[in-house]
C-alpha positions in Angstrom: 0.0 0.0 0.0 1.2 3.7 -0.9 1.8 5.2 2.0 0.5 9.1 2.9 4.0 10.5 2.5 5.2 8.5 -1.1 1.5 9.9 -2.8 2.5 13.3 -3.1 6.2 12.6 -4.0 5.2 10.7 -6.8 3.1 13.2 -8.1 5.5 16.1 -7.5 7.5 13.7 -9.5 5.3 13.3 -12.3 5.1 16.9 -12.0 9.0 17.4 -12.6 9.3 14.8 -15.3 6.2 17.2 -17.3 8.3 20.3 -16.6 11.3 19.4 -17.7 10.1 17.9 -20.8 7.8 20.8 -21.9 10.8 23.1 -20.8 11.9 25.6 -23.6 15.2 24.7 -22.7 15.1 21.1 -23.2 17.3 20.7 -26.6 14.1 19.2 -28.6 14.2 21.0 -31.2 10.9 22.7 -30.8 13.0 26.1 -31.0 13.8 25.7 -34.6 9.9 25.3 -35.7 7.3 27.6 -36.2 4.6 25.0 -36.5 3.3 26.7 -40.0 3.4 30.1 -38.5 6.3 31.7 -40.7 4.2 30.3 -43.9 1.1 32.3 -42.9 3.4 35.3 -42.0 5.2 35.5 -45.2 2.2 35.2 -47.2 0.4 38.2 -45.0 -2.2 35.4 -43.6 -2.1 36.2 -40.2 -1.3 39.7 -38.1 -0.8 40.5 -34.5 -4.4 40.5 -33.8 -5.3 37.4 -35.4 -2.1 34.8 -34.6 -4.5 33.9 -31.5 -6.9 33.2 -33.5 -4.4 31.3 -36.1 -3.1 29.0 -32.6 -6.4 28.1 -31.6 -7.5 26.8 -35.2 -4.5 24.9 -35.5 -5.0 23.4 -31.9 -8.5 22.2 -33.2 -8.1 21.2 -36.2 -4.6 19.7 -36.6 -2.7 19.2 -33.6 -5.7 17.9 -31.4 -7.1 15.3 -34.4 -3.3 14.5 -35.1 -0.5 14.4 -32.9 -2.5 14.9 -29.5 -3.9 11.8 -30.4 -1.6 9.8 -31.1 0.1 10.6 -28.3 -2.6 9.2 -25.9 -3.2 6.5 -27.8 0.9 5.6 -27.8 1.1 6.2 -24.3 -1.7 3.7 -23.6 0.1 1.2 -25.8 3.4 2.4 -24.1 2.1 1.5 -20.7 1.5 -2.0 -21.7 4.8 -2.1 -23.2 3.6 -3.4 -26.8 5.8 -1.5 -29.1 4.6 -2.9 -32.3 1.6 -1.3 -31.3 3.5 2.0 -30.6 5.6 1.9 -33.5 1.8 1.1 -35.7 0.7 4.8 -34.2 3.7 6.0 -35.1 3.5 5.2 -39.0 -0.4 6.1 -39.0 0.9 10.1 -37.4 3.5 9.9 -39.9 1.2 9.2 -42.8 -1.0 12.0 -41.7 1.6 14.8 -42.5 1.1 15.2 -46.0 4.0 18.3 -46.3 7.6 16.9 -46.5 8.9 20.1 -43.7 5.8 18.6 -41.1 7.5 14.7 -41.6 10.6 15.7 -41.0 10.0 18.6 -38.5 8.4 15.9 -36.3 10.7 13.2 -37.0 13.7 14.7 -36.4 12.6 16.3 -32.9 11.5 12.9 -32.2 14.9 11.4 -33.1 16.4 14.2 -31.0 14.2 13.6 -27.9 14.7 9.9 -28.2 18.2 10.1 -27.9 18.6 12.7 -25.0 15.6 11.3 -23.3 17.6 7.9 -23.0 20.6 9.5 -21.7 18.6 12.1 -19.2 16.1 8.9 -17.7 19.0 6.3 -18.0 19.4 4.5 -14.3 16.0 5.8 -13.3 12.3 4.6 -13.4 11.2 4.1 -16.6 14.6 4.9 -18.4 14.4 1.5 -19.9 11.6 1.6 -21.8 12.8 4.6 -23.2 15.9 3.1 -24.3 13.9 0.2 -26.3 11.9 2.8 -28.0 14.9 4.9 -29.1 16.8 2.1 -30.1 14.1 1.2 -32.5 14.2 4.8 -33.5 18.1 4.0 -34.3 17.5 1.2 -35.8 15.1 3.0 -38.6 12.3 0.2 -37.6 9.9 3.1 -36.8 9.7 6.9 -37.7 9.7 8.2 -34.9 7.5 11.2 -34.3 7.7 13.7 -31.6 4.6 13.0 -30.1 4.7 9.5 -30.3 8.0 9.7 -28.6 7.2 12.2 -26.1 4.2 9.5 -25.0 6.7 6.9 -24.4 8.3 8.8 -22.1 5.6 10.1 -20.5 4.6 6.4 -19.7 7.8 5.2 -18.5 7.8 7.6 -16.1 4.0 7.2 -14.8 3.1 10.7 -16.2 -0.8 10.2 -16.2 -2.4 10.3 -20.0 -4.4 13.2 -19.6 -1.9 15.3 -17.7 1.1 14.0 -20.7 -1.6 15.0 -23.5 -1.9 18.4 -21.9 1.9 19.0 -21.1 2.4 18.6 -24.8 -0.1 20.9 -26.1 1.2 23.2 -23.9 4.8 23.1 -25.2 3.5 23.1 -28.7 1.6 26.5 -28.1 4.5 28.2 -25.7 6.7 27.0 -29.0 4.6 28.4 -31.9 4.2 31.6 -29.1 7.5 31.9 -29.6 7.8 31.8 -33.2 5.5 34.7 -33.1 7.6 36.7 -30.6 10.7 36.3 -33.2 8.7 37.0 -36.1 7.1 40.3 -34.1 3.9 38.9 -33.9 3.6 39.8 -30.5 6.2 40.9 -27.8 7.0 39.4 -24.2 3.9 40.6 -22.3 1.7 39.5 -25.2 3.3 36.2 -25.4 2.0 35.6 -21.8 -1.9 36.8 -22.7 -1.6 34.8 -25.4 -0.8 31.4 -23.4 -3.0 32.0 -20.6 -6.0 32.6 -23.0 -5.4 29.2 -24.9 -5.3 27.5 -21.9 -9.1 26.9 -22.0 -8.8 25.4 -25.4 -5.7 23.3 -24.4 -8.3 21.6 -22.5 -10.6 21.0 -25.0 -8.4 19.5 -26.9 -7.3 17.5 -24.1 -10.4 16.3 -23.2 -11.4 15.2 -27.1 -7.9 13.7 -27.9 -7.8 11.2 -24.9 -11.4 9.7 -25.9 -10.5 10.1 -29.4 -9.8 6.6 -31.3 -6.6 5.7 -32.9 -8.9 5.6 -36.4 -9.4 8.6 -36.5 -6.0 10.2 -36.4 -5.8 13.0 -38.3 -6.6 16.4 -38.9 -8.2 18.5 -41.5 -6.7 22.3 -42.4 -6.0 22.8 -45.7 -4.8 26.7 -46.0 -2.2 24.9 -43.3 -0.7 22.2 -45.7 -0.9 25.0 -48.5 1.3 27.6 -46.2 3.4 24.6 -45.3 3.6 23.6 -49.2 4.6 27.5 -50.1 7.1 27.7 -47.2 9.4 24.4 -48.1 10.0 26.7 -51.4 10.6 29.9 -49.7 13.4 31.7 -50.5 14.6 32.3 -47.2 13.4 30.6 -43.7 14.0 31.4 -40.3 12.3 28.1 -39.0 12.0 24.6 -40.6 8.1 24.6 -40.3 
């Protein structure tokens, strides 16, 4: 039985493992994407007043359907340790990106977090598990998308589903909130009202992608997978989505 006293240190370590991760530090390689946001800036799509507007859509229609998804749908096949399964999801995300800058945007954060994830979670709880997966990821047997890695390493360290899904969404939006800070979409103080006003939506999203069935991965935005077409051809590019 738990006791009183190991209940809340495993959830204030739960807590650190989510921090960490979704940290704008952590070398994930979230810093070098915009998430389609450049696209939309360079073809005068989107303006200060409206890149809220732009983040929420995207949250809705792409990254909830897609990615969010499949990441609680990897972390529940995670958790049981069946990494075919895993490595299924990951191919289904992958086939979902239909622009060549999204595949390899997600891949190679994935790659990235795979390999430092290993190294930072070696000799603890769950840093196992995270070694099979990125050796698979090594190996080339699996893609190896961000959010499907990300959900392995949620589960091997006993990072609830819900609370993984919402950790993620988070660091997508503080990472396209800072796209829009270097592209002077908004400035510091902005950049704050703009997270704490998604929030609400975050867990929307939340909500739909844990119910949400592995079939229906997927999302549906076409003006995004046009920007993202016109942006892999753009003469010059601060980010690589």
């Amino acid at each position: 039985m738990t006791s009183t006293v190991d209940a809340p240190a495993a959830a204030v370590g739960r807590l650190l493992v989510a921090m960490q991760l979704t940290d704008s530090a952590f070398p994930s390689g979230f810093y070098t994407m915009s998430h389609g946001l450049e696209g939309f800036h360079q073809a005068r799509a989107v303006t200060k007043a409206t890149v809220g507007e732009l983040l929420e859509d995207l949250l809705v229609a792409t990254v909830g359907p897609g990615d969010a998804t499949a990441l609680a749908r990897a972390h529940g096949a995670a958790s049981q340790r069946d990494w075919d399964a895993v490595a299924a999801l990951d191919r289904d995300l992958y086939a979902t990106k239909l622009n060549a800058e999204l595949r390899t945007a997600s891949t190679r954060s994935g790659r990235q977090l795979a390999d430092i994830a290993a190294e930072v979670f070696d000799g603890t709880p769950g840093g196992e598990d995270i070694a099979v997966w990125a050796a698979r990821i090594a190996a080339k047997e699996t893609p190896g998308c961000q959010p499907v890695t990300v959900a392995v390493c949620y589960a091997a360290t006993g990072v609830p589903v819900e609370q993984a899904v919402a950790a993620d969404l988070f660091a997508f939006c503080t990472s396209f909130v800072g796209a829009a800070l270097r592209l002077r979409l908004t400035d510091h103080r902005g950049a704050q009202v703009l997270l704490r006003r998604i929030q609400p939506v975050i867990e929307v999203v939340t909500a739909d992608a844990v119910v949400r069935p592995s079939a229906d991965i997927g999302g549906f935005a076409p003006l995004s997978d046009i920007m993202s077409a016109q942006h892999e051809r753009a003469e010059a590019r601060l980010f690589t989505s």
